[in-house]
N, C-alpha and C positions, 0 to 999 in steps of 0.2 A: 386148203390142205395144211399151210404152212402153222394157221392157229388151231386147227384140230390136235395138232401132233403137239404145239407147243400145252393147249390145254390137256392134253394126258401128261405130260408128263409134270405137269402140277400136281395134276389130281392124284397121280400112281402113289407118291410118296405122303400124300394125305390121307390117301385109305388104309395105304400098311402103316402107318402112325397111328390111326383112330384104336383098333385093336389093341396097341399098345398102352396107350394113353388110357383106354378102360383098366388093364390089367393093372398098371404102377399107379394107381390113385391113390394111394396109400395115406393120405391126408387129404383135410379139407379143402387147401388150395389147391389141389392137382386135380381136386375134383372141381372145383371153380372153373379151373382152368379149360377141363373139358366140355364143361357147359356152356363157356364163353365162344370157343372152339368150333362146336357144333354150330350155333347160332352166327356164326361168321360164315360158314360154308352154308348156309342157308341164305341167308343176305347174297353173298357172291353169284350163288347161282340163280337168284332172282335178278342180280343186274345190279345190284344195291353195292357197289366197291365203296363208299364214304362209310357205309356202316361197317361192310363186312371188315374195312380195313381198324376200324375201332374194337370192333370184337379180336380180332388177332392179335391188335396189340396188346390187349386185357390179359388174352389167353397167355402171352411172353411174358407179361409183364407177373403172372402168377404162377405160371411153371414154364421157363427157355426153353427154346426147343429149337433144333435149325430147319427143320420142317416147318413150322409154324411160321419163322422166316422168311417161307420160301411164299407163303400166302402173303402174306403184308407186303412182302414186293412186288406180288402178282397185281394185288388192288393198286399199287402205287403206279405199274405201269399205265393202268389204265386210267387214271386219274391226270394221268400227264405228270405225274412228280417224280420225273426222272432219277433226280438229284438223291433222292433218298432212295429209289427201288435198287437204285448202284450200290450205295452203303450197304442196303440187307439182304440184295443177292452176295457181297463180299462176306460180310458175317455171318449168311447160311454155310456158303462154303467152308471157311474155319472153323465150321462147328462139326462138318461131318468128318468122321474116319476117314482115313487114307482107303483110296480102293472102293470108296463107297460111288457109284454111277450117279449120284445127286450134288457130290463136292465141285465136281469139273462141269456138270451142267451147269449151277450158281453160278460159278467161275468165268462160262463161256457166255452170259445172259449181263455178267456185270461188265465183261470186256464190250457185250455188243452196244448196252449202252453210254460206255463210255463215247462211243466214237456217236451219238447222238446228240449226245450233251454241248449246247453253246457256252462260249465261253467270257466272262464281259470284265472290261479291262475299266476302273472309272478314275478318273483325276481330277484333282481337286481345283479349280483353279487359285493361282499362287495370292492373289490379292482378296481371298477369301478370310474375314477376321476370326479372331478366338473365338471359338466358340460355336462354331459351324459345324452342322450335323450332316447325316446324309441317311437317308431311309428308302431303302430299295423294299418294293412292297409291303409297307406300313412296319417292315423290319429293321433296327439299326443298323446301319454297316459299319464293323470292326475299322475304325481308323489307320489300322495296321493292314489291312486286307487292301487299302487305296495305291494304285499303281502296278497292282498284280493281277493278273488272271486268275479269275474266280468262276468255276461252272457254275452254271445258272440251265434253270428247265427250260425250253426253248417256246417261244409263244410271248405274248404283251408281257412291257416289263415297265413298271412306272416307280419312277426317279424323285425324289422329291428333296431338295435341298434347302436347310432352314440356317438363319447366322444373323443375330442378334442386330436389331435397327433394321433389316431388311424383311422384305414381305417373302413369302415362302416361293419357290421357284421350282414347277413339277416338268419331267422331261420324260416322255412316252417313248420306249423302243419297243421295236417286233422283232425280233431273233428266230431267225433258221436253224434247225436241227444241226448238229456240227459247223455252228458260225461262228467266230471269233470277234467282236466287237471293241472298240475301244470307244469312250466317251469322254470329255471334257466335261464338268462342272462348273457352271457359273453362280455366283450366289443373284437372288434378285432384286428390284430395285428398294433403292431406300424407304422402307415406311412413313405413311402420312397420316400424323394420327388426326381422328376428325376429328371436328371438335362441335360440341352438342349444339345445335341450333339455339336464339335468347327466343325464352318461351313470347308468344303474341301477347301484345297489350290487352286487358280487358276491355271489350264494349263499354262506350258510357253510358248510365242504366238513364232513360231517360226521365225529363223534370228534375233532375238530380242536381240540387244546389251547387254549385260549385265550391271547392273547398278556399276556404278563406287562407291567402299567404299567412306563413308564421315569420315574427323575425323577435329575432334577439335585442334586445338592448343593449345599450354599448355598457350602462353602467352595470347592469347583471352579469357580465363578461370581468369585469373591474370586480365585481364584488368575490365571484367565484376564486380569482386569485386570488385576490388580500384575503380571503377566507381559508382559503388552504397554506399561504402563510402562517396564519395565527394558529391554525391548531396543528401546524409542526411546530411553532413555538411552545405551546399548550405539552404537546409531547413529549419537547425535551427540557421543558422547566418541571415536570412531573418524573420525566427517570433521573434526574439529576438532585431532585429532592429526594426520590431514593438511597442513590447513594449516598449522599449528604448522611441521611440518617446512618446508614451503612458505617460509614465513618466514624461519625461521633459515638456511634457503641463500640469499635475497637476503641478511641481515646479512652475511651471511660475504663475500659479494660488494662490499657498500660499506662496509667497517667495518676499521680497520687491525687484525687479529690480533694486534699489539703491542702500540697506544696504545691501541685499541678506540676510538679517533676514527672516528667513523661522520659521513657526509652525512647530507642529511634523509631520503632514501628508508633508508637505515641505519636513523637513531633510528624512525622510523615501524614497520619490518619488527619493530628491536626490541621495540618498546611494542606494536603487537598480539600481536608471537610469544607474549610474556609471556601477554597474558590469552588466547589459544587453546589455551596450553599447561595454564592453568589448569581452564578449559572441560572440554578433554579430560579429566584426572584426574579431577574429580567426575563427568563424566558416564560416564567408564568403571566407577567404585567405585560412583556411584546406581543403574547401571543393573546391575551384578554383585547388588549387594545386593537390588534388585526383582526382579530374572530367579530369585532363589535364593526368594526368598519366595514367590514366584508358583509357583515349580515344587515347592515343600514343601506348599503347600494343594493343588495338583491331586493330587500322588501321595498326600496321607494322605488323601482324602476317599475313597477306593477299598479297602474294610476286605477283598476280595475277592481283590487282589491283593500281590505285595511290594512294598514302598515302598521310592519312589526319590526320592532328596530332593535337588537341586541346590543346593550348599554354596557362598556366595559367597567369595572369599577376599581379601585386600589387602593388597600389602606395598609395601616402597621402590621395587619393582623394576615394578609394576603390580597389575593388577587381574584378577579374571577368578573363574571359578564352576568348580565342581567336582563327578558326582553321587557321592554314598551312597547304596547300597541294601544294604536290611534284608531278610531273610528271614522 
């Protein structure tokens, strides 16, 4: 009897709305509105509250109405979403005129479910690091909401706490219609990252020769350094002859070709050219004579192949390496 009466008096203020709602369509949204409208009250009285409550929100969301209001809380009771059917029986009511037999109904349906509604208090625990979340039903909880009583719809309620280094930690409550709950938060244990298995050795394919050891020679180990010696000598007897040259064209610039009376930038150009030009000769003949030595230990340590032997050479005229090879 008690849902007979409660469903009239839904429906009373939905039918003296519909008539309305035809008449003020006055634009295309209001006409939206009451097609979305209609199609909710069709869903609803099929049983269909998920839908019906989408279409009523449509219809509000394209032309307010606190009637319309009074439908989306109807579906929302029935859905179990307390938490919300509260808010929009509170906002049907502020929306109708004083005196209106619909304000103080909203009014007495939002007071009834308030005293419905469970309450859940959650705390964080203190040794939880920066950076720790908390998701009450795949939704953030306000950091500022922790250590207060917060309504909550009453039914499963799953907890789930995440904090950086640590594996995630979910805690399931079942809440009683007008129950008060308080919960402690622990974060969970330290993460263990795995670490990839080393893939299996290959089968050995079989008759499969075995592979012959490789080994080094001590003097192709020798040659490889004294080789890389000489062509860092090679390198810096070659920019060092750059700048030599570099030099001797500012000399030439301040320096009389006749007297060789030079300025200071003159004598200066002169006196580095000098020792750059120095530089460069040893470092072109160090690094000729390395780069030769180096390349006679790698080619004789190979008794397999002909040897090729890079010959340094040196005369007035410069420097520079040469190969020999033997049969």
């Amino acid at each position: 009897m008690r849902a007979l009466i409660f469903a009239a008096l839904v429906l009373a203020p939905t039918l003296a709305a519909t008539p309305a709602r035809a008449q003020a369509a006055s634009s295309s949204a209001s006409a939206q509105a009451e097609k979305v409208f209609k199609e909710g009250r069709a869903a609803a009285n099929a049983g269909d509250f998920t839908t019906a409550r989408a279409r009523f929100l449509d219809s509000e969301r394209l032309d307010p109405a606190p009637g319309t209001l009074l439908n989306v809380a109807d579906c929302e009771v029935h859905l179990g979403m307390l938490v919300a059917a509260r808010e929009h029986f509170e906002l049907a009511a502020s929306g109708f005129p004083r005196g209106d037999n619909r304000r103080a109904w909203a009014a007495s349906q939002a007071a009834q479910l308030d005293k419905r509604l469970a309450h859940l208090t959650l705390r964080l625990s203190p040794d939880a690091p920066a950076g720790t979340t908390v998701n009450e039903g795949g939704a953030a909880v306000d950091p500022a909401s922790l250590g207060h009583a917060v309504a909550v719809d009453p039914g499963k309620v799953e907890i789930m706490v995440t904090a950086p280094g640590r594996a995630p930690k979910t805690t399931t409550l079942a809440l009683g219609e007008g129950q008060s709950v308080e919960q402690s938060l622990a974060v969970g244990d330290p993460a263990v990252a795995s670490e990839p298995a080393p893939p299996a050795p290959a089968p050995p394919e079989a008759n499969a020769p075995a592979a012959a050891p490789t080994t080094t020679h001590p003097y192709r180990t020798l040659g490889y350094a004294i080789g890389g010696l000489g062509g860092a000598g090679l390198v810096v007897g070659s920019v060092a002859g750059i700048l030599a040259l570099g030099k001797a064209s500012t000399m030439k610039s301040h320096c009389n070709t006749t007297t060789w009376a030079c300025d200071a930038q003159g004598e200066d150009a002169a006196s580095s050219g000098g020792t750059l030009a120095i530089v460069s000769d040893v470092g072109l003949i160090a690094g000729a004579v390395l780069a030769g030595a180096g390349a006679y230990f790698i080619f004789s340590s190979r008794d397999d192949t002909p040897s090729a032997v890079l010959v340094p050479y040196a005369d007035p005229h410069g420097a520079g390496a040469a190969f020999s090879r033997s049969f």
